[in-house]
Each structure stands twice: as structure tokens, then as C-alpha cells.
C-alpha angles and dihedrals in degrees: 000000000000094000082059102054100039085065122068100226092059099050099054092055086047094053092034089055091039084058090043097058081039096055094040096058088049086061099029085064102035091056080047088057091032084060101026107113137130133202094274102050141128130271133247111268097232096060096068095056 
């Protein structure tokens, strides 16, 4: 782990692929809150006006 660190190279896909895992679960959970409903929830706001 540590060769791959001390070069540059290495280090920008570490931290491109560190970003990318990062990124994936952001949208990973927010997919899970935007579906997550049960019988009993609320509505959505723009269908009361």
C-alpha cells in the first residue's frame, strides 16, 4: 500500500476510485430514502396545492 501512495499516479486513481465508492453510496442511499415508503406515508407536497 505504501508503493502505491509515494508515486503520483498511484495516488490519483486511489483517491479517484476512493471518490467514486464515495459518490456511489451517496447515491446508493439517497435512491434507498427517495423509495422508501410504507402504506401509511405521506404524500407528496405538490398534490395538496
Amino acid at each position: 500500500m505504501k508503493k502505491i501512495t509515494r508515486n503520483e499516479l498511484g495516488r490519483h486513481m486511489l483517491f479517484f476510485v476512493g471518490k467514486t465508492i464515495f459518490y456511489f453510496c451517496i447515491i446508493l442511499m439517497l435512491i434507498y430514502l427517495y423509495h422508501y415508503k410504507n402504506v401509511q406515508g405521506g404524500t407528496f407536497i405538490y398534490n395538496e396545492f
